[in-house]
N, C-alpha and C positions, 0 to 999 in steps of 0.2 A: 068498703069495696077495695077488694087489690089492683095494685097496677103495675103490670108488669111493662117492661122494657121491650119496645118492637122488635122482630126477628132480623138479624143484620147489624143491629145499632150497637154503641158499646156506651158503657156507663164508664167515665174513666176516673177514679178518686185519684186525690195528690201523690200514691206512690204509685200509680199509672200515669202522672201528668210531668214530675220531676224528671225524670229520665227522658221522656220526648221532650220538652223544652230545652232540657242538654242540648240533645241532638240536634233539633232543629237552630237554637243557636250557633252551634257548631259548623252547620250547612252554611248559616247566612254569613259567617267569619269567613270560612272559605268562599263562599260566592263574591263576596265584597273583597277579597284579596284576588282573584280575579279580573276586577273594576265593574261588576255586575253591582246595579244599583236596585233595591228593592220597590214593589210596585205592590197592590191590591185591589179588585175589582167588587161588581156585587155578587152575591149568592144566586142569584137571578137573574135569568136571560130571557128575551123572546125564544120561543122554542125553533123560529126563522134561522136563527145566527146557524142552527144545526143542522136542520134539514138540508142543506145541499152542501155544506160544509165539509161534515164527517161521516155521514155514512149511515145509512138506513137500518143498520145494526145499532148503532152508539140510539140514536133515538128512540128506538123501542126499548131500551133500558133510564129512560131521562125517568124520573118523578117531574113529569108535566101537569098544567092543571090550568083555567080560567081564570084570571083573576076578576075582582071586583069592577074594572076598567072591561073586562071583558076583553083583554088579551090572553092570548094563549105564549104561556112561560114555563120556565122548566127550573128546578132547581140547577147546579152547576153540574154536567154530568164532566168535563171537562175542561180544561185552562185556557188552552191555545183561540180559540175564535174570539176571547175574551181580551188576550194580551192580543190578537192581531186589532180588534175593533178597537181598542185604544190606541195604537200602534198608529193607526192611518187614519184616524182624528187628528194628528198631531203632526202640522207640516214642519214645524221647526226644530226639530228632532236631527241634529247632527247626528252621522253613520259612520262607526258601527254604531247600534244603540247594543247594551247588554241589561238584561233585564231578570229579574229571578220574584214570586211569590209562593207565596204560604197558605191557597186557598182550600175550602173545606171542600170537598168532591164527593157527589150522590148519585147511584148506576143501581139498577134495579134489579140486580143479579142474584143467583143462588149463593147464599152464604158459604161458606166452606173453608181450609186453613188459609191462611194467607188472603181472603177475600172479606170483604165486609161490605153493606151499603151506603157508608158512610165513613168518609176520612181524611185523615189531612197530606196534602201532597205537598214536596217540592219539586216549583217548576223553574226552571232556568231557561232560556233562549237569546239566542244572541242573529241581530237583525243587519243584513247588512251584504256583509262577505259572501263568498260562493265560491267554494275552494275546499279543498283538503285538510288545510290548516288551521279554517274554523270549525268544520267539523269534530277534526281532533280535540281543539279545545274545550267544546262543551264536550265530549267526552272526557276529556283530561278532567272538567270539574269535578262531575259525578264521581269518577275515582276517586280524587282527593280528598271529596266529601267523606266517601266510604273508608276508604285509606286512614285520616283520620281521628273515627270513629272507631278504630280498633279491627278494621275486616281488612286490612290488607293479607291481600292472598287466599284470603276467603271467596273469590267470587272470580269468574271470567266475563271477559267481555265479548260480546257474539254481535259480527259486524255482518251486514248485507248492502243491498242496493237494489233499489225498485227499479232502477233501469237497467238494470243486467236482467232483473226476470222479467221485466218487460222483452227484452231479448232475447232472452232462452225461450221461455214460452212462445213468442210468435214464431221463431224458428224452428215448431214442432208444430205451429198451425193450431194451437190454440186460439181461438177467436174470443170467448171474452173473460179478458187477462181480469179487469176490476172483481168477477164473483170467482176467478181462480185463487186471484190474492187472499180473498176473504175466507175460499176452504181451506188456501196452505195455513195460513196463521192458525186453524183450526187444527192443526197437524198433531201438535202435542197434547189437546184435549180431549180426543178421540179417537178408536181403535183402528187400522190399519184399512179392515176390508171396507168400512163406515168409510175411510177416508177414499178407498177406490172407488165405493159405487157414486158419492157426491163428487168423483173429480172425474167420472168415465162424462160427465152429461157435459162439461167444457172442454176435455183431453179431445173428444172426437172418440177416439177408439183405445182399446187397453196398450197399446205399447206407447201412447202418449204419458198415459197413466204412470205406467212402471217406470221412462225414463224420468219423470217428475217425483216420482216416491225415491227412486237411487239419489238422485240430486240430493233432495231435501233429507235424506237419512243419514248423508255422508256429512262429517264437519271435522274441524282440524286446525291446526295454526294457519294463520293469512297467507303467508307465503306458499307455500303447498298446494294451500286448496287453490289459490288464484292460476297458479301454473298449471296444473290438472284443467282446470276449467279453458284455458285458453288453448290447449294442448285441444280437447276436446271440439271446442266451434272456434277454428283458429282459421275458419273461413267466413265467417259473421265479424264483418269489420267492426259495427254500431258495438258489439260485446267486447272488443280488443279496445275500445276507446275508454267502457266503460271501466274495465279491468288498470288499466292503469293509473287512473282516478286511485280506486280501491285502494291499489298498490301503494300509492303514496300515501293516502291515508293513515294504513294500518302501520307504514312506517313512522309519520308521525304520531303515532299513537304510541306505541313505544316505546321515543325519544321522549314525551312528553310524560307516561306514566311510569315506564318499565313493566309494563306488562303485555306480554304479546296475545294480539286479539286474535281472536276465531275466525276463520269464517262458514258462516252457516244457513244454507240457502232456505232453512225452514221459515228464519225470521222475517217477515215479512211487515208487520204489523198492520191492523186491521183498520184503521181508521184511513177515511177515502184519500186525504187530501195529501200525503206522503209523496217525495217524486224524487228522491234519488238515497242518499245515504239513511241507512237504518240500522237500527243497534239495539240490543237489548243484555243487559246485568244479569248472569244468573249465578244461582250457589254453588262452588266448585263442586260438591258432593250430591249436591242434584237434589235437595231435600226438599228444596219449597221453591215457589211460584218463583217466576222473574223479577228480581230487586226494582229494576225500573225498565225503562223503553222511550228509543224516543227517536227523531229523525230529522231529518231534511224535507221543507215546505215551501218550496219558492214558489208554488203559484196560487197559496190562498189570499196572500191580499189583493190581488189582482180582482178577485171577485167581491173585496171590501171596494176600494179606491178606482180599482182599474190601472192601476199602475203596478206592475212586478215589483217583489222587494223580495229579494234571496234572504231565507232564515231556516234555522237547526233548532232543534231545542228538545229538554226531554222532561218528563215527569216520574218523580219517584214517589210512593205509596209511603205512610209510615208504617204499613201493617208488614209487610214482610222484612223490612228494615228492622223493626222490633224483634221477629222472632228470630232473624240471623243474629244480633246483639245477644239476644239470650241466650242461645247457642251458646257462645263461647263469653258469656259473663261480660259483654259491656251494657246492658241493658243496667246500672243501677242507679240507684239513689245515689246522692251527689255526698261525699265525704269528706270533702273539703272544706266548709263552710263550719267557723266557731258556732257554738252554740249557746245563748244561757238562757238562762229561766229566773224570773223575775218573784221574788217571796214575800209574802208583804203578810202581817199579824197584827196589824191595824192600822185606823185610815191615815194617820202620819208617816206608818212606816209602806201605805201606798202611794203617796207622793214623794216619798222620797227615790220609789221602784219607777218610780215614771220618771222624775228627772235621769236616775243611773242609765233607767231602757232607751234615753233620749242620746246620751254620752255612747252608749256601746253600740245604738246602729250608725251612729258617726262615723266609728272606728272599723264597721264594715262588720260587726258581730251581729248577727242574727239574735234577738232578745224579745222572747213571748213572754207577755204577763201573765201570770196566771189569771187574776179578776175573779176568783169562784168568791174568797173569804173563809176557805176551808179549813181545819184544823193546820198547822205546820206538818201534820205527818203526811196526809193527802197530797198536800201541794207539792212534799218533796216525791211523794212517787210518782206524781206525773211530771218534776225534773227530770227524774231518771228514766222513765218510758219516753220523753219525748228527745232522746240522745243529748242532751244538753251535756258541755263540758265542762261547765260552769251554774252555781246558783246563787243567786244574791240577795240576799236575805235581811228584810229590814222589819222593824217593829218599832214600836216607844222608844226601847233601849237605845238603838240608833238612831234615834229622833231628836233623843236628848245628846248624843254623842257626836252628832252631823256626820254618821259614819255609815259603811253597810257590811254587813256580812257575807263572804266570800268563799263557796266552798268549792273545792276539785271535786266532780264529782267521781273520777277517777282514784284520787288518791285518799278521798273523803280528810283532806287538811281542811279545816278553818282560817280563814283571817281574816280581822277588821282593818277597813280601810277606809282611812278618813276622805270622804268626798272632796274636799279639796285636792287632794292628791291620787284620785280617780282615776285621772287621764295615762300619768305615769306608771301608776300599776297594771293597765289596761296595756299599756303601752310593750312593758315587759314581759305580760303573762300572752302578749299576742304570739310573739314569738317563741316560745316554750309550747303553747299550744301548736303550733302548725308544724315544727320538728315531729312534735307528738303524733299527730294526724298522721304525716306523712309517712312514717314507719312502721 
């Protein structure tokens, strides 16, 4: 019988798992130079934590199911309720806290570029502040991440705020802003008149409609768009409060990355629980999905704890992270890393390949035995297929010589080196090799 791979899911071999492990290394260096300290939760929640949490959307997409105990649980369709519900477990938690993890995320969605059912995110949030300038910062990270990873300038940043269109909207008499939010964020997924007949049934009437499509269609550098905007309801105080906020933001945002953000009244983001700054990563050239997204949450723990605790935080996908990497070639295999290959022509000269294999991952060299037992000509083609830069070759002869045989595979030289003197030659040929690499 065949079996094939579920529709959604990805099978990922070592030269699909090299490259993301880079990357995500890469993430947690910059998160932790930051002073974000890493965190990890289960793959499993009460499908509760969701239901009034995030949003009547996110839940129809959970993989939920009975367990044995006869609760109803979901796998992780999301981070945040997870890092909150630990979050206010935890009364002795000096603030700010800064927190970042690496969890596997399942949503029950159509498959499509940039989409999967299954994948690994990174999530950063920082708990605490309520200000301008933590917001900036978790977006400061996210760039940097990206930054880098080789994308700088590859991607812009698109800022919002939930309580500016909480704003705007009720100043045009839209009564219920929560299923408004839900259709804007829908704005780029859907065709124009689709978006006026689902926004005529909240707008009230069509000129509600078209000034909310003019909004959400126009976007621009922050400064600009925020003047236009205040220029516009520059008689709605609540929107001149909010806009100054913005303001300051997007100038820290700047000072912090050098990149000057957008603003773009489309982004909204669709999960319930959002209430002031919002942000989402996209690809300068417009080719794939939104890099990441993520925002400002000051009143979900409130409904853990009952106590407010101001927090930002955002999540990035590794699936369109990959495809912008490949794009422009950082997506590889890692080329740094010595290589050798371990040669052995009997079982003397396989103990002697296991003490050398012992000496050279000391020294930080990557060294696979081969173990088949196969002729010497075998073993040396899968040296050479398995990029090794090095092979070290032992049998009798160097059993009786307490030595090993040493070839470039590059320049295919030989040399025997006496294992006593190992370390020294290892020592010299590190540095010959990594010149080598690097050029």
């Amino acid at each position: 019988m065949k079996y094939e791979r579920l529709r959604g899911f990805r099978d990922l071999y070592p030269e699909d798992m090299e490259p993301k492990d880079r990357f995500f290394e890469q993430a947690k260096k910059v998160a932790r130079s930051f002073g974000y300290a890493m965190i990890d939760y289960p793959s499993i929640e009460s499908i509760e934590l969701y239901l009034d949490k995030s949003g009547e959307e996110l839940v129809g997409q959970t993989f939920s199911f009975t367990d044995k105990g006869g609760r109803n649980v979901t796998l992780l369709p999301e981070a945040t309720p997870s890092v909150m519900r630990m979050l206010t477990s935890r009364k002795d938690l000096p603030r700010p806290v800064r927190w970042f993890g690496i969890p596997k995320i399942w949503r029950y969605e159509e498959p499509q570029s940039g989409r999967v059912r299954e994948h690994f995110q990174f999530n950063a949030d920082l708990f605490g502040p309520n200000s301008p300038a933590a917001d900036a910062e978790i977006i400061a990270l996210a760039s940097d991440i990206l930054d880098s990873c080789g994308l700088r300038n590859r991607f812009h940043i698109r800022l919002n705020n939930r309580k500016l269109m909480d704003a705007i909207l009720e100043s045009i008499n839209v009564k219920d802003v929560p299923k408004a939010f839900s259709i804007i964020d829908r704005f780029h997924k859907i065709d124009v008149e689709e978006f006026r007949a689902s926004f005529l049934a909240v707008a009230g009437n069509k000129d509600n409609v078209e000034k909310v499509l003019e909004l959400i269609r126009e976007k621009g550098e922050a400064d600009a768009m925020l003047e236009k905007i205040e220029e516009s309801f520059k008689d709605v105080e609540k929107i001149n409060e909010v806009l100054r906020n913005l303001k300051q933001t997007a100038n820290l945002i700047s000072d912090y990355t050098g990149y000057t953000p957008y603003l773009d009244l489309s982004v909204v983001r669709g999960l319930s629980y959002y209430t002031g700054t919002v942000f989402e990563f996209s690809d300068a050239e417009g080719q794939f999905r939104s890099i990441l997204g993520g925002g400002r949450y000051d009143n979900l723990a409130e409904n853990f704890s009952g106590t407010e605790i101001p927090a930002v935080g955002f999540g990035m996908g590794d699936v369109v992270v990959e495809l912008m990497m490949k794009k422009y070639g950082k997506w590889e295999t890692s080329v740094d890393a010595i290589k050798s290959y371990l040669v052995s022509t009997s079982q003397s000269g396989a103990e002697i390949c296991m003490k050398v294999a012992k000496t050279l991952r000391e020294s930080g060299i990557v060294a696979t035995s081969d173990l088949s037992g196969r002729s010497i000509t075998n073993q040396m083609k899968s040296a050479s297929s398995s990029g090794a830069h090095l092979a070290f070759i032992a049998g009798d002869r160097e059993s009786e010589s307490n030595s090993v045989t040493v070839k470039d595979m590059a320049t295919g030289s030989q040399t025997s080196v006496p294992l006593e003197s190992l370390d020294s030659y290892i020592f010299s040929k590190i540095g010959e090799l990594r010149q080598r690499i690097s050029t």
